[in-house]
C-alpha positions in Angstrom: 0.0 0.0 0.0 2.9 2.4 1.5 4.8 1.3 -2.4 2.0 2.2 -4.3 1.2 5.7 -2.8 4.6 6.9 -3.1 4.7 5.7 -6.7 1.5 7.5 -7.9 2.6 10.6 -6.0 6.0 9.9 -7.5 4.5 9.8 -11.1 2.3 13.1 -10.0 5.5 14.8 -9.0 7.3 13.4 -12.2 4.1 15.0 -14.7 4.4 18.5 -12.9 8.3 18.4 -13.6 7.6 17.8 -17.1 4.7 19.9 -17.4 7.2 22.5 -16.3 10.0 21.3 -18.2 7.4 21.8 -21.5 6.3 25.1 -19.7 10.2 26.7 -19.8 10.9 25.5 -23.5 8.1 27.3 -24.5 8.4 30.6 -22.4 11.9 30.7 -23.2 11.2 30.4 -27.2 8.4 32.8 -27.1 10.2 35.3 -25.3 13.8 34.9 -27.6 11.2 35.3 -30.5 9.6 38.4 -28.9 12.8 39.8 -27.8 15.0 39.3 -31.9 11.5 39.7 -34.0 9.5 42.1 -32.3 11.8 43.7 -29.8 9.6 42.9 -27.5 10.1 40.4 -24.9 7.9 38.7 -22.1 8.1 40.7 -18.9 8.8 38.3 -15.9 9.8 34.9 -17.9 13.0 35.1 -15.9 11.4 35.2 -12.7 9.1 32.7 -13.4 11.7 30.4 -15.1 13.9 30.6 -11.9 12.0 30.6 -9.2 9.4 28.1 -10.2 9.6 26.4 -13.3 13.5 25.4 -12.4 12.4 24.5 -8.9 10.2 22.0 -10.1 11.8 20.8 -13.1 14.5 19.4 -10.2 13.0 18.8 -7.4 9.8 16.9 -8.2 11.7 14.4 -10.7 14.1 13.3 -7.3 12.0 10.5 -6.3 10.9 9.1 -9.2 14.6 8.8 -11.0 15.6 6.9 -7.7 12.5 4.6 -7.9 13.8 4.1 -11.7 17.8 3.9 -10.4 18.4 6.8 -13.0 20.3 8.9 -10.6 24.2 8.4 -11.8 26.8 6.4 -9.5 30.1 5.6 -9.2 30.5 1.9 -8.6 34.5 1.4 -9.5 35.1 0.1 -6.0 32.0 -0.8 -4.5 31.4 -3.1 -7.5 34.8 -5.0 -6.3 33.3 -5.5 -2.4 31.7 -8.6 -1.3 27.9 -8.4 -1.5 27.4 -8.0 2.4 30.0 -4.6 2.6 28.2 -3.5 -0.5 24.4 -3.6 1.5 25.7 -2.4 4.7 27.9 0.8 2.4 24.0 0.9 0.3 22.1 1.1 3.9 24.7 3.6 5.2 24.4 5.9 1.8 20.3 5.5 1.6 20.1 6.9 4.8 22.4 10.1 4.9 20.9 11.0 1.8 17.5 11.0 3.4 19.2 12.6 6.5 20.3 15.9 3.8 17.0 15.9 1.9 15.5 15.2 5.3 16.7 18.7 6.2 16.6 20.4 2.7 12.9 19.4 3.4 12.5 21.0 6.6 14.5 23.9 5.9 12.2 24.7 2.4 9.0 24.1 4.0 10.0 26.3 6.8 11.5 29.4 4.7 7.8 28.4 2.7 5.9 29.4 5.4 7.8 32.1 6.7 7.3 33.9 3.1 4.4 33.5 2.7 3.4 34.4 6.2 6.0 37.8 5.7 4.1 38.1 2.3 7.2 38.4 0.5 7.5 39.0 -3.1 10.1 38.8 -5.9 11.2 42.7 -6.9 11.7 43.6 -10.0 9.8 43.9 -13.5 7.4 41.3 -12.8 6.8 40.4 -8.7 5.5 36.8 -8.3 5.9 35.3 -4.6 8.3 33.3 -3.1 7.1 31.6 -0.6 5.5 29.0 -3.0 8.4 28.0 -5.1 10.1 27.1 -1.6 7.0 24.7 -1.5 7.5 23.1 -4.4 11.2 22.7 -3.4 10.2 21.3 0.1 7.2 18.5 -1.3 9.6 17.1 -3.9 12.2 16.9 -1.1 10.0 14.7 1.4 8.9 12.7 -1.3 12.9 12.2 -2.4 13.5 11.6 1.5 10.3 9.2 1.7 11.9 6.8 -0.9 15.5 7.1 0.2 13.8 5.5 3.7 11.7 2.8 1.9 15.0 2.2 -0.3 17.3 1.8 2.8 14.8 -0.5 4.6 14.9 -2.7 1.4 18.3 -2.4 1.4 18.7 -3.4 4.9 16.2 -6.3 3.8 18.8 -7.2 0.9 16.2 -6.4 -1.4 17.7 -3.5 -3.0 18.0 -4.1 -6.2 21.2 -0.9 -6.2 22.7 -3.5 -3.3 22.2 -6.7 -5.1 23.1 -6.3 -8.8 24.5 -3.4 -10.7 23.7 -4.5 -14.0 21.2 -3.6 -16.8 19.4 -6.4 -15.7 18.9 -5.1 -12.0 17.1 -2.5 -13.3 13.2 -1.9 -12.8 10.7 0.8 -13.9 
């Protein structure tokens, strides 16, 4: 049950990335085309691009590349270890990851809150808030740091595929 949440809200998290991924491409084109055909570009594509479209381009795709073991590792010398040092090194990994994105998670949903509670806003040509792009930072976070935990127990388990093979083969969708 626990598996299947976390993957829909994974996939959820996923769409929104590339909804915003599709989202930048465009505002970016339209506004180069405004700015070298019309001299006239699109006021606050800048701010929007960085403070939310960015955000969640990075943030909300965490979870599901680890589900999909698309994040990239170095395995030189783990590869080399016997198969118990390599679950007890995945266990130790797993969960100081989740320990930093743990805390990134905390410390976005906290600077969240306090912005929009200060009602603070972006200066500059076009003012959009901030408090909810440290939102979008802080969700994709706890659902990164959600499946770092489920991955370590599984790991722990010697279920991990990442622990147990390190092949093409290992790999699951």
């Amino acid at each position: 049950m626990v598996r299947r949440v976390l993957a829909a809200v994974e996939n959820l998290f996923g769409w929104f990335g590339l909804l915003a991924l599709a989202s930048l491409m465009l505002l970016v084109t339209a506004d180069s085309g405004g700015r070298y055909l019309f001299s006239e570009p699109i006021s606050g594509v800048y701010e929007v691009s960085e403070l939310y479209l960015m955000v969640a381009i990075v943030f909300l795709g965490f979870a599901q590349t680890q589900r999909r073991r698309g994040h990239v590792r170095v395995e030189m010398v783990l590869e080399k270890l016997p198969l118990p040092v390599r679950r007890v090194l995945e266990v130790l990994y797993l969960l100081a990851a989740a320990f930093v994105f743990g805390c990134i998670a905390y410390m976005a949903f906290r600077s969240g809150y306090n912005n929009i509670a200060a009602g603070r806003w972006t200066t500059g040509v076009f003012s959009i808030p901030t408090g909810p792009s440290w939102l979008i930072a802080a969700f994709g976070a706890s659902v990164f740091t959600l499946r770092l935990l489920l991955d370590a127990f599984d790991a722990a388990r010697g279920h991990s595929m990442a622990a147990v093979s390190h092949t093409p083969e290992g790999i699951q969708s």
